[in-house]
C-alpha positions, 0 to 999 in steps of 0.5 A, a space after each residue: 211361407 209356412 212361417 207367415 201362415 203360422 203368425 197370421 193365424 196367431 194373429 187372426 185368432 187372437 181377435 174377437 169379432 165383432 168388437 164392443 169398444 164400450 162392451 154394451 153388450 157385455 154390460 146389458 147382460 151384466 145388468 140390462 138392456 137400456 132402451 131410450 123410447 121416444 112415443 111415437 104411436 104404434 111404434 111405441 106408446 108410454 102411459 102411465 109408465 107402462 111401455 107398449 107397442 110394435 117396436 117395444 114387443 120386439 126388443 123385449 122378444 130379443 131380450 129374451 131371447 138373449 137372456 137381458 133383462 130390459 129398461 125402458 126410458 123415455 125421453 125426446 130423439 135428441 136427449 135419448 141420442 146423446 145418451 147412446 154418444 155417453 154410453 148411457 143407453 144402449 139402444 133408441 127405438 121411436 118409428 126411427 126411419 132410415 133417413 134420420 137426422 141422427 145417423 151421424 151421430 148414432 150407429 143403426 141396424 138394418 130396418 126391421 121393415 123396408 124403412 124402420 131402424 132402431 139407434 145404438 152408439 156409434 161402433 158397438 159391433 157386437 150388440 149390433 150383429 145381435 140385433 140384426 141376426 135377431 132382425 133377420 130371423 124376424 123377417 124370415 118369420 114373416 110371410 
């Protein structure tokens, strides 16, 4: 019995979870975060090339707080989802509710609110569990 507790140990630490298959965590601390924006006002707005509102100050806040840098490209909802299916962007935010067409597509974290979601590529569990802990630490701020 003892030597079943022993290799199942072996096993279990050997793994690193949550797993990135594609590392997009790893790679936006390597360069940066790539964030797809879809205009979409209050959520986001793009004028002259200068991105704002309430979705694009709260990934800059957790990319603070992850030590990312961040870069904003616009883009329409299905051009900006291939993009995370290629791996060529990491997260899509544009007021994306929950109900979205593209769930089958791109992976999502919990809603910030009882109904918005930001898009990441399918199985990107680590940079998912970031977003969703710096989510959770958002609402517990709120009051």
């Amino acid at each position: 019995m003892t030597k079943w507790k022993i290799i199942l140990l072996v096993c279990l630490s050997s793994c690193v979870f949550p797993k990135d298959p594609e590392n997009s965590f790893e790679e936006a601390h390597k360069d940066k975060l790539l964030v797809g924006v879809v205009e979409n006002p209050p959520f986001t707005k793009v004028e002259d090339s200068v991105f704002s509102g309430s979705e694009i100050e709260m990934l800059q806040e957790f990319a603070q707080k992850e030590g990312l840098k961040v870069s904003f490209q616009e883009g329409s909802e299905s051009k900006l989802v291939k993009q995370l299916e290629e791996y060529k962007a990491h997260v899509v935010i544009g007021g994306i509710t929950k109900k979205t067409i593209w769930k089958k597509k791109a992976g999502m974290t919990v809603p910030y609110d009882k109904e918005h979601v930001f898009l990441i590529p399918k199985g990107e569990n680590r940079l998912l569990k970031h977003l969703e802990d710096f989510i959770f630490q958002q609402k517990k701020q709120q009051p």
